[in-house]
C-alpha positions as CSV (number, residue, x, y, z in Angstrom):
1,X,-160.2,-8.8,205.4
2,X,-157.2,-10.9,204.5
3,X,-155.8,-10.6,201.0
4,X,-153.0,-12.0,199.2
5,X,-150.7,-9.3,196.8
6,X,-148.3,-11.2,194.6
7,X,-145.9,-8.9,191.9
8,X,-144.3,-10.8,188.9
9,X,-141.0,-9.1,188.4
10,X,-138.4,-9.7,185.7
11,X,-136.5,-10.9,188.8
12,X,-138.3,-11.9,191.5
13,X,-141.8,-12.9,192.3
14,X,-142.6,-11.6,195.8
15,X,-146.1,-12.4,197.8
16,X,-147.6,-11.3,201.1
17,X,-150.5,-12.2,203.3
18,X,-151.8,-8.7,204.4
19,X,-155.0,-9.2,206.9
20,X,-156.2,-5.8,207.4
21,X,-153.2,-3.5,208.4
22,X,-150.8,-6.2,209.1
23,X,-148.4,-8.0,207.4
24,X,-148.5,-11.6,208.3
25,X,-146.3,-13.3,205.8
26,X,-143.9,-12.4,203.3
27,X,-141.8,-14.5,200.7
28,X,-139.5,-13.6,197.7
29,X,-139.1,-16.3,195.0
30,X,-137.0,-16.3,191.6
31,X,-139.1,-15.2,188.4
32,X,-139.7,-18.2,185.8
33,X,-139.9,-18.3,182.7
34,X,-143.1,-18.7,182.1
35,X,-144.2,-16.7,185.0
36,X,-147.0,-18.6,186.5
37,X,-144.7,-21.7,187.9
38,X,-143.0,-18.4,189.6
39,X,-146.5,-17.6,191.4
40,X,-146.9,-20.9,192.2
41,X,-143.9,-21.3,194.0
42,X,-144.5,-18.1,195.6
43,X,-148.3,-19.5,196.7
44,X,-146.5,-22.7,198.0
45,X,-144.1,-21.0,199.9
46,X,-146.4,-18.3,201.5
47,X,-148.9,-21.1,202.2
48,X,-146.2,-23.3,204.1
49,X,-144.8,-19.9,206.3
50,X,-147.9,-18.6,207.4
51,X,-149.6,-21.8,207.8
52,X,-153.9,-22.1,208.6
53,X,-153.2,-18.1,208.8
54,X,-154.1,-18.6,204.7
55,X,-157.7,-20.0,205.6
56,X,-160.1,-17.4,204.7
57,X,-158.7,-15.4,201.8
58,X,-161.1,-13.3,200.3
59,X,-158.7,-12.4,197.2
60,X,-155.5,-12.6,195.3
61,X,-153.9,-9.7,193.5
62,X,-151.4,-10.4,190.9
63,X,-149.0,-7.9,189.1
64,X,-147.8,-8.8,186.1
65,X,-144.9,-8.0,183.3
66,X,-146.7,-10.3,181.4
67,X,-148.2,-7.9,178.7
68,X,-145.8,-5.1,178.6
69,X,-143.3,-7.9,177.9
70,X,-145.0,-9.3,174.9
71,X,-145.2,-6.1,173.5
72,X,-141.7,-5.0,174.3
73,X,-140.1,-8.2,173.3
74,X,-142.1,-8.8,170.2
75,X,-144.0,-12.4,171.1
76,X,-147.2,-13.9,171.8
77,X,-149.3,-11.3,170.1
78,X,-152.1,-11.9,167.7
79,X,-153.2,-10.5,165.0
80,X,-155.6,-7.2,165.0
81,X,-157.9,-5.0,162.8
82,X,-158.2,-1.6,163.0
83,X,-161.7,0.2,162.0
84,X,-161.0,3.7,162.3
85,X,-164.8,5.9,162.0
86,X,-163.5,9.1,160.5
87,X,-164.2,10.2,157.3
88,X,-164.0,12.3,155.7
89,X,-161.5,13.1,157.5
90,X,-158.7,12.1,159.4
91,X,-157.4,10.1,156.8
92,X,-154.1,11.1,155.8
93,X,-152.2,9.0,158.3
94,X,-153.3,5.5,158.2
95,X,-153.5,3.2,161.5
96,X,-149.7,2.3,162.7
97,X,-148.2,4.6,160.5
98,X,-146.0,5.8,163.6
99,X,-145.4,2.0,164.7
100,X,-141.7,0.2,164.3
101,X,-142.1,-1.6,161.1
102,X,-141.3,-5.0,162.8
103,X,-144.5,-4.7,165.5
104,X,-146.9,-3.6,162.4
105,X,-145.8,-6.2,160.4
106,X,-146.5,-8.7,163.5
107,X,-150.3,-7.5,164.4
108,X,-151.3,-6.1,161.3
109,X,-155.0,-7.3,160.5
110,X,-155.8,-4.5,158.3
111,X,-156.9,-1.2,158.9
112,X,-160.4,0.0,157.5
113,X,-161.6,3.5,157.7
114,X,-165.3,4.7,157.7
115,X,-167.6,7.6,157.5
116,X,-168.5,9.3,160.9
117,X,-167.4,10.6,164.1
118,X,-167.5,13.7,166.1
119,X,-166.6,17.0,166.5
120,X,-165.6,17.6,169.9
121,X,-168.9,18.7,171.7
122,X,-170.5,15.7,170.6
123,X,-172.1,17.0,167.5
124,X,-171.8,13.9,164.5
125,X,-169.4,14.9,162.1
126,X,-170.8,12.7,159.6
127,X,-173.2,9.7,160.0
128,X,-171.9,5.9,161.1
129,X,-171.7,4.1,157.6
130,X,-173.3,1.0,158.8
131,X,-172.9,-1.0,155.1
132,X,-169.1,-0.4,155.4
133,X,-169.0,-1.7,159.1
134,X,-170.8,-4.2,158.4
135,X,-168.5,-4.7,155.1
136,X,-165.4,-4.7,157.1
137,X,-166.6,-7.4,159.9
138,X,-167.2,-9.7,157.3
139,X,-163.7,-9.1,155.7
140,X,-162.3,-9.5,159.4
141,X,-164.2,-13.3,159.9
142,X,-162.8,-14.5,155.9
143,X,-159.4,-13.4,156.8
144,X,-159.3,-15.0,159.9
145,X,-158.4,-11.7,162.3
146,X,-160.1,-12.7,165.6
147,X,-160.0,-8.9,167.3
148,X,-159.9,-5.4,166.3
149,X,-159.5,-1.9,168.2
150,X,-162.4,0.2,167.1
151,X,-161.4,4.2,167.3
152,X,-164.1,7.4,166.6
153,X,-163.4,10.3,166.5
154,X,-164.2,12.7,169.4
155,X,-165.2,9.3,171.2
156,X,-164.5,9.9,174.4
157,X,-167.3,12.8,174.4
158,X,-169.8,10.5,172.8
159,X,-169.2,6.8,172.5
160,X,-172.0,6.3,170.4
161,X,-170.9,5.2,167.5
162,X,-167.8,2.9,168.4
163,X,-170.8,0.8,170.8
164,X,-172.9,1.0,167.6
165,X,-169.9,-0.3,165.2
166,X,-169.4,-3.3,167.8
167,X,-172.9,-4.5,167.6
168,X,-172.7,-4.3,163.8
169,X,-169.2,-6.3,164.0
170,X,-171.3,-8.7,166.5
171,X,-173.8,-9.6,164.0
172,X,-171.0,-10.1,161.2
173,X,-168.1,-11.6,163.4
174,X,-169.4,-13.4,166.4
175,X,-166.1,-14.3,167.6
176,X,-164.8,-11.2,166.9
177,X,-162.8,-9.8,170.4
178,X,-163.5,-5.5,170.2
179,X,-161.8,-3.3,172.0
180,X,-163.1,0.5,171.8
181,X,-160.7,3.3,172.3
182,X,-163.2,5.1,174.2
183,X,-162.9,2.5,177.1
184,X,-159.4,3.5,177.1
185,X,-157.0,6.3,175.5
186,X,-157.8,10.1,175.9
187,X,-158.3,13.0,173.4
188,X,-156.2,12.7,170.5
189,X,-157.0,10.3,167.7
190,X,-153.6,8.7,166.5
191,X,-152.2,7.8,170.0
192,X,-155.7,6.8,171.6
193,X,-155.7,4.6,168.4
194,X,-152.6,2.7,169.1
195,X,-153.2,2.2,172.8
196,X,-156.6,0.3,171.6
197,X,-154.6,-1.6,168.6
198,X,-152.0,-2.8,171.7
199,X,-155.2,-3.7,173.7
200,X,-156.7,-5.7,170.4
201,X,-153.5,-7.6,170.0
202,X,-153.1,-8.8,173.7
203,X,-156.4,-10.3,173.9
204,X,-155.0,-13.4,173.6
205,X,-152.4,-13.5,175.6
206,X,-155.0,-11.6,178.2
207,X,-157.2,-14.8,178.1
208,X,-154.2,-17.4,178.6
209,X,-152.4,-15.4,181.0
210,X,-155.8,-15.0,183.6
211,X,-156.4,-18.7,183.0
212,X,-153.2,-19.6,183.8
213,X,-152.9,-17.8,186.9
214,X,-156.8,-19.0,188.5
215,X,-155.2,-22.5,187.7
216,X,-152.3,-21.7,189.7
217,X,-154.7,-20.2,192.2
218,X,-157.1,-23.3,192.3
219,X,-154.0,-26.0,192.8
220,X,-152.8,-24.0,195.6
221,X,-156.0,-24.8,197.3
222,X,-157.4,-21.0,197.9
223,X,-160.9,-20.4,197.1
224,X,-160.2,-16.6,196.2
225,X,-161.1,-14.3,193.2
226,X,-158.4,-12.7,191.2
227,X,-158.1,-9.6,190.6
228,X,-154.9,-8.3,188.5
229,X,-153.2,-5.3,189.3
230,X,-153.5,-2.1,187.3
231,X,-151.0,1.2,186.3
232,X,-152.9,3.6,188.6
233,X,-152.6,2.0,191.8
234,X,-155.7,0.3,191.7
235,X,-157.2,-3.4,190.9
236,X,-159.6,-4.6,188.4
237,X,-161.2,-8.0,188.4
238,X,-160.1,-11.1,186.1
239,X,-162.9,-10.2,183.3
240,X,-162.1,-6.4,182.9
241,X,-158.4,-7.8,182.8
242,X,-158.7,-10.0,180.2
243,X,-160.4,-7.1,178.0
244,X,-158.3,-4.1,179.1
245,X,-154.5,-5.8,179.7
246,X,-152.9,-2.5,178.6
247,X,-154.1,-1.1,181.7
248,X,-151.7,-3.4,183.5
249,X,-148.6,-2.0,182.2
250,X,-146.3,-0.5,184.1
251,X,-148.1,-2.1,187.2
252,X,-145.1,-2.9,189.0
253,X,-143.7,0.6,190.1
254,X,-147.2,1.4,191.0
255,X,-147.8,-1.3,193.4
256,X,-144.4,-0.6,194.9
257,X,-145.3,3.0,195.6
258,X,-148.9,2.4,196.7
259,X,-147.2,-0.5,198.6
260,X,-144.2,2.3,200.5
261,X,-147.5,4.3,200.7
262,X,-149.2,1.8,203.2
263,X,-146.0,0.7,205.0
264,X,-144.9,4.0,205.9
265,X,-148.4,5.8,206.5
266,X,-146.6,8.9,204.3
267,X,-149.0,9.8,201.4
268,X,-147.0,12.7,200.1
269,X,-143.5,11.9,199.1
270,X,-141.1,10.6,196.8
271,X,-140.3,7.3,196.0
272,X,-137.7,5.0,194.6
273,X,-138.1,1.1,194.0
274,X,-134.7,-0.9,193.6
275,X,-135.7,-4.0,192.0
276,X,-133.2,-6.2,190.6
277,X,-132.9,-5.2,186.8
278,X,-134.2,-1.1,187.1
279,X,-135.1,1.4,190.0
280,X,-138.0,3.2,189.3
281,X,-138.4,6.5,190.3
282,X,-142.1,8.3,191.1
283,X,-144.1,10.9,193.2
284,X,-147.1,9.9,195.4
285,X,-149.7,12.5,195.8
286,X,-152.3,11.6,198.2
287,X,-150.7,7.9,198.3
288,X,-151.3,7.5,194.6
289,X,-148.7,7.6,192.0
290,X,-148.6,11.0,189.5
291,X,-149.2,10.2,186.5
292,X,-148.1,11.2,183.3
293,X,-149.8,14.6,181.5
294,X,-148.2,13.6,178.2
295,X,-147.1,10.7,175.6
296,X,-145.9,7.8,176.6
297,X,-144.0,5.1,174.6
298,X,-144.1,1.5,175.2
299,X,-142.4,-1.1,172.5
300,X,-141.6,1.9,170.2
301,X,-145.5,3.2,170.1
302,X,-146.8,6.3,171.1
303,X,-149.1,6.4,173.3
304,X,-152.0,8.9,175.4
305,X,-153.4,6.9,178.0
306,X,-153.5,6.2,181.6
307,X,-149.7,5.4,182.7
308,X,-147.8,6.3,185.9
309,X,-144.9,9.3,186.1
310,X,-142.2,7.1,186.7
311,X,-138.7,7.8,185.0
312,X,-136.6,3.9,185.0
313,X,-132.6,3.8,185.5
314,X,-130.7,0.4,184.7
315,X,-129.5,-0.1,188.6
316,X,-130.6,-3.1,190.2
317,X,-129.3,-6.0,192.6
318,X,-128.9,-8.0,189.0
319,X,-126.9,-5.2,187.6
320,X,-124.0,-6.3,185.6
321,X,-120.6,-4.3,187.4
322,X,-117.4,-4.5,184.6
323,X,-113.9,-2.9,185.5
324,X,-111.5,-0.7,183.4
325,X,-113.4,1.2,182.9
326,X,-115.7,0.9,185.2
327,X,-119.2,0.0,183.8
328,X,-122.4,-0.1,185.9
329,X,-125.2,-1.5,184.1
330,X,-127.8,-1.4,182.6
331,X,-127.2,-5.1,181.3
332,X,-128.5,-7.4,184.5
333,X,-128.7,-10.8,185.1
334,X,-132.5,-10.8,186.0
335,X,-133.7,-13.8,187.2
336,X,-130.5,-15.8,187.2
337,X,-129.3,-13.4,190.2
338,X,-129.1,-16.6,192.8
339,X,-127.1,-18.3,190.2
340,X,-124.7,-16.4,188.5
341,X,-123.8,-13.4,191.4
342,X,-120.6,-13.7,192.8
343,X,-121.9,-14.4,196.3
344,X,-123.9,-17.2,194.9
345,X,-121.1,-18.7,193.2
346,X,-121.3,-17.6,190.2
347,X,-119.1,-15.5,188.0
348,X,-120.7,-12.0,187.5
349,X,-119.9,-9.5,189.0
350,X,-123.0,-7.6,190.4
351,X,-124.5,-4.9,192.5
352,X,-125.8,-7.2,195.2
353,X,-122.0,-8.2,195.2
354,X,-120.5,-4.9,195.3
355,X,-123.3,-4.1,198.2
356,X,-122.0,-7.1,200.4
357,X,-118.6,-5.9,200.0
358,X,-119.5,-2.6,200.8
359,X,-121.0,-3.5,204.3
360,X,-124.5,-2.7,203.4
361,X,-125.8,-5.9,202.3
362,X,-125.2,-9.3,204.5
363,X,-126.6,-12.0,202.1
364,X,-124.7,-15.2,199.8
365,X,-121.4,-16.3,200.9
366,X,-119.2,-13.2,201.8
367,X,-115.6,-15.2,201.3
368,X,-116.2,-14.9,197.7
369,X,-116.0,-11.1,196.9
370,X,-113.1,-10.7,200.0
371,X,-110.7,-10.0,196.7
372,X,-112.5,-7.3,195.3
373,X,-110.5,-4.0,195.4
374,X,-112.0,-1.7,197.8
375,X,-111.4,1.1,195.3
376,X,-113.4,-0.6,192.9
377,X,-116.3,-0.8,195.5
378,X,-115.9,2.9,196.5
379,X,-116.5,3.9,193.3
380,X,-119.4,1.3,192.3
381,X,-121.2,2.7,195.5
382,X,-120.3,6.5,194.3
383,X,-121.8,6.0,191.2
384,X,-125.3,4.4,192.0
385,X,-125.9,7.2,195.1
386,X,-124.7,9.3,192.2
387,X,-127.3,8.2,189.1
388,X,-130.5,7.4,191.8
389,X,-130.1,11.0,193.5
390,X,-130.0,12.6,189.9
391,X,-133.0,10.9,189.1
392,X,-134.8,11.9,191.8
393,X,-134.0,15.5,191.5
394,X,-135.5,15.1,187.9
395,X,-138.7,13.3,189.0
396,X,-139.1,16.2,192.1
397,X,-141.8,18.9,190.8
398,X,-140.1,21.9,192.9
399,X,-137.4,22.6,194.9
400,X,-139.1,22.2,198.6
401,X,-137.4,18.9,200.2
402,X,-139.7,16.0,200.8
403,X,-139.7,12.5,202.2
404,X,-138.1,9.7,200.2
405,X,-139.7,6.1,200.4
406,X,-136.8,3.3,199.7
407,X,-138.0,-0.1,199.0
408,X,-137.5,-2.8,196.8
409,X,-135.1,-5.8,197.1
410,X,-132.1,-3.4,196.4
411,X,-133.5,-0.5,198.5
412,X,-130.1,-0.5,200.2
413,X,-128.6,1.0,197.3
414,X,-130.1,4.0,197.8
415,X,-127.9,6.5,200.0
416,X,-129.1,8.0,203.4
417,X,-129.1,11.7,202.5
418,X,-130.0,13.1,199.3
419,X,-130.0,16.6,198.3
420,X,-133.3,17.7,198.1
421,X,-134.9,14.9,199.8
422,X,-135.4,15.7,203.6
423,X,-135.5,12.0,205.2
424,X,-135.0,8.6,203.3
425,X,-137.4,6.3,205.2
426,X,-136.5,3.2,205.1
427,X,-139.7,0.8,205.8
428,X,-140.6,-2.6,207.1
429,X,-141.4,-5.2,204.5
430,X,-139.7,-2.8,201.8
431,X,-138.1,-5.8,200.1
432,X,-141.8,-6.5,199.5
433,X,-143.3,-3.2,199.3
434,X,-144.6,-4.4,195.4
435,X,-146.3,-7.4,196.7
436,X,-147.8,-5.3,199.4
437,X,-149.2,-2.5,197.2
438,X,-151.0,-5.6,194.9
439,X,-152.8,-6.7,198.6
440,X,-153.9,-3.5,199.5
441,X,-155.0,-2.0,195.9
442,X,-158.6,-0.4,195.6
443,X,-161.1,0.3,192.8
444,X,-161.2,3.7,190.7
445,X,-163.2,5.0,188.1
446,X,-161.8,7.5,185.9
447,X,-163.1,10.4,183.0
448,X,-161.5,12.3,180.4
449,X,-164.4,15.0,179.0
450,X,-164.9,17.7,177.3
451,X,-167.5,20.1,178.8
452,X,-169.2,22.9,176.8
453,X,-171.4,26.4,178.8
454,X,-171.2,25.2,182.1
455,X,-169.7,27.2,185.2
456,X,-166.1,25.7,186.7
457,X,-168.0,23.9,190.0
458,X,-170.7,22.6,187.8
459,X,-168.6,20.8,185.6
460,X,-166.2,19.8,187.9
461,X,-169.3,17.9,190.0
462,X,-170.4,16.1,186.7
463,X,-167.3,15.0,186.0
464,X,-167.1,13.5,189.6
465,X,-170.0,11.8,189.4
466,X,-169.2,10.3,186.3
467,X,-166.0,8.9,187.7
468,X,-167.9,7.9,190.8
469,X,-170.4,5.5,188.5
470,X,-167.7,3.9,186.6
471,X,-166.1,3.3,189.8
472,X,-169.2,1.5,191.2
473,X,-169.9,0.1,187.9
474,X,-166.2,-1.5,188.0
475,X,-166.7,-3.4,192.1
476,X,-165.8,-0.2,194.3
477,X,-167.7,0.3,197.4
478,X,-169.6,3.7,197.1
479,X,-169.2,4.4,200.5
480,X,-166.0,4.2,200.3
481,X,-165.2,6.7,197.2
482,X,-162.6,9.5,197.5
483,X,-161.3,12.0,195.1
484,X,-158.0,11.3,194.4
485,X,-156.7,13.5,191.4
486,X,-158.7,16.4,189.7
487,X,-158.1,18.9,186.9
488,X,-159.8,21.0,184.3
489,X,-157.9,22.8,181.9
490,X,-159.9,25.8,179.4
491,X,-159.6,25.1,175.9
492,X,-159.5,28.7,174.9
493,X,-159.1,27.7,171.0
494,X,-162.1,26.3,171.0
495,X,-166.3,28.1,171.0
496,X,-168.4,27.5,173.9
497,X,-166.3,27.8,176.7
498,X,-164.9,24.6,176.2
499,X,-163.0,22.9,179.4
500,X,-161.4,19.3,179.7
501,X,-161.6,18.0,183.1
502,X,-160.5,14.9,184.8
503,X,-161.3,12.8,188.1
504,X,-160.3,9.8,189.1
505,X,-161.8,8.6,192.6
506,X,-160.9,5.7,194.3
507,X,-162.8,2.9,196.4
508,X,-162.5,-0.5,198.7
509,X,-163.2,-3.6,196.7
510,X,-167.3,-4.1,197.8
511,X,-167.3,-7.4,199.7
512,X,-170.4,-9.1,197.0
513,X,-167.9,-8.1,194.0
514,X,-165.1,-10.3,195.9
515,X,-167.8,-13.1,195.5
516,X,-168.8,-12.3,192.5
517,X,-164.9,-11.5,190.6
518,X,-163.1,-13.3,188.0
């Protein structure tokens, strides 16, 4: 099954034709601006080296900065509500009352708390308020707020009320764009809150951003679904993309690693992907990424949902180099690498630069870094080996040495040994690794519950087959499902023998939902 992966970096844009197991054409492009004329390039260039190879695509998968971005950098976010079904309780710390006062003030569409909720086997804390839903929709539609991130407590036991809150909205605000936190965030209220507001704010930029790239699909003349690339390794179709954009952040160092995960056949190993502005730093287990037990911040916000274990260093191929003293970083030129590196002939002095000089790099015009000092190089060198081997140590989860992927652009950066690290493999395609990962990306379906009296085993298979549905439910072959990561964990100050587990299983794309995508 042929399948095109394209990742949208903050410096390049790279894509791949992968037909099967095989890697039959590979191109790296500059980032633009606006991001989409980079995929297009990237679609024209790809198209014109591998030629009537291209006939037959059954999809495209696209990684994008797109939403992280708007969230990190403040633009192109709309406005959203927040309905919070709590009370009586849970009422002491409004919604956003955590968020940097600049982001609030940008999304804020009012918060409105209700009676009801959960307690966390399920049982109703309090009846839905229906009236005051209802109340609060209509408030939504004369203000003008277009979406809102619905959030109950205990949801993700019982999502009963937040699907009975957006029916209610439905009638009161047609055009009203919900998000429900139980569709996302895990237990605890105030950060599965904020993912959701995130979500709510997005949607916009969600719609335009899945538009934009089928266009660029359509003009390239491929007749292909998209599917956008997600933060566990995996895919999800254009629709659930446009609903659940958070889910894309952080999609980058994911596809890299499930990409070195598929080049080098090594499922259990470290992993380090030099881009040209960071190096990101993660642990495959069973060729998936780890991800991360606790909070995560993105733009400033707390947040508890699904995001990869992947700690980010400012070294890259972009990376700004100043002397006396010697500064590397973590200022890079991005995007503008071909123009303003030395070798390119520009005037900044960069990694890539100081990596040509240093022999381990042949790329750009060599005459024009001849002058550089080779102390100066010596020490550059020294001090990147020095910052990516640290953060590996601090990304390893004991002392036993294991396998290091390299890939990435800059992956010749990284050092050959490593304390620690037993091998650094260096693999084919790695300058592309990112783009490969988006090609070969599955399906997965994932729950977060809380199970009450049941034995170990028995809750363990109901929370497999739980993940197993929503993994069919969301275009993954059943056949094809494999467990990929599971946990339970006793809550011991709790009745009932309470336990939260979690699966996530995995599956191939099911050839009728490539049809049937976007």
């Amino acid at each position: 099954m042929k399948r095109i992966g394209i990742d949208v970096g903050g410096t390049n844009t790279d894509a791949v034709l992968v037909d099967g197991g095989t890697v039959v054409g590979a191109v790296k492009t500059a980032t633009t601006d606006d991001v989409t004329g980079g995929v297009r390039t990237a679609l024209r260039d790809l198209t014109a080296q591998v030629g009537g190879a291209i006939a037959g695509t059954a999809a495209v998968m696209i990684g994008t900065t797109h939403f992280i971005n708007a969230v990190v950098q403040r633009r192109h976010l709309n406005r959203a509500a927040a309905l919070r079904i709590c009370l009586p309780a849970c009422a002491s710390l409004p919604p956003m009352v955590d968020w940097p006062r600049d982001l609030a003030a940008l999304v804020d569409g009012g918060a409105y708390l209700v009676e009801g909720g959960h307690e966390y086997d399920g049982r109703p804390l309090m009846p839905l308020d229906e009236a005051a839903v209802a109340e609060a929709g209509r408030r939504m539609r004369a203000d003008g707020v277009t979406a809102v991130a619905v959030t109950s407590v205990f949801s993700p036991l019982t999502s009963a009320f937040e699907d009975r809150a957006a029916e209610i909205l439905r009638q009161e605000h047609p055009d009203l764009r919900i998000t429900l936190s139980s569709t996302l965030g895990r237990i605890g209220l105030l950060e599965r809150e904020n993912v959701t507001i995130l979500n709510a704010c997005l949607q916009d930029l969600a719609g335009e951003t899945v538009r934009a790239f089928e266009t660029a699909i359509a003009e390239s003349g491929l007749d292909a679904p998209l599917f956008i690339t997600q933060n566990d390794g995996t895919v999800a179709s254009a629709a659930i993309a446009r609903e659940q954009p958070v889910f894309g952040f952080a999609s980058g160092p994911t596809n890299s690693m499930r990409g070195a995960a598929f080049l080098s056949g090594i499922d259990d190993a470290m992993v380090v992907d030099v881009g040209g502005t960071t190096s990101d730093v993660g642990c495959l287990r069973a060729g998936f990424p780890r991800e991360a037990n606790n909070v995560v911040q993105v733009g400033g916000v707390r947040t508890l949902f699904r995001m990869p274990d992947v700690l980010s260093i400012g070294i890259g191929g972009g990376t700004v180099v100043k002397q006396d003293p010697l500064t590397v970083g973590p200022v890079s030129v991005g995007h503008r690498l071909t123009r303003e590196a030395l070798v390119f002939g520009g005037d900044t002095l960069t990694l890539t630069d100081i990596a040509v000089a240093a022999g381990i790099a042949e790329i750009g015009d060599r005459s024009r870094i001849a002058a550089l000092p080779a102390a100066l190089v010596r020490e550059t060198v020294e001090t990147v080996h020095r910052r990516l081997a640290e953060t590996v140590d601090r990304m390893k989860s004991d002392a036993a040495a294991v396998p290091l992927l390299a890939v990435g652009g800059g992956a010749m950066l990284t050092p050959d040994r490593m304390p620690g690290i037993s091998e650094v493999v260096r693999v084919e395609h790695f300058a592309v690794a990112n783009a490969v990962g988006a090609a070969t990306a599955q399906v997965s379906g994932e729950v977060d519950h809380v199970f009450r009296d049941m034995d170990r085993d028995a809750l363990l298979r109901e929370a497999e087959t739980m993940a197993r549905e929503r993994a069919v439910a969301a275009g993954a072959d059943p056949a094809t499902l494999k467990v990929v990561d599971m946990e339970d964990l006793p809550l011991a100050y709790l009745p009932g023998n309470a336990v939260r587990a979690r699966v996530r299983v995995v599956g191939d794309i099911v050839a009728e939902g490539m049809r049937r995508a976007g």
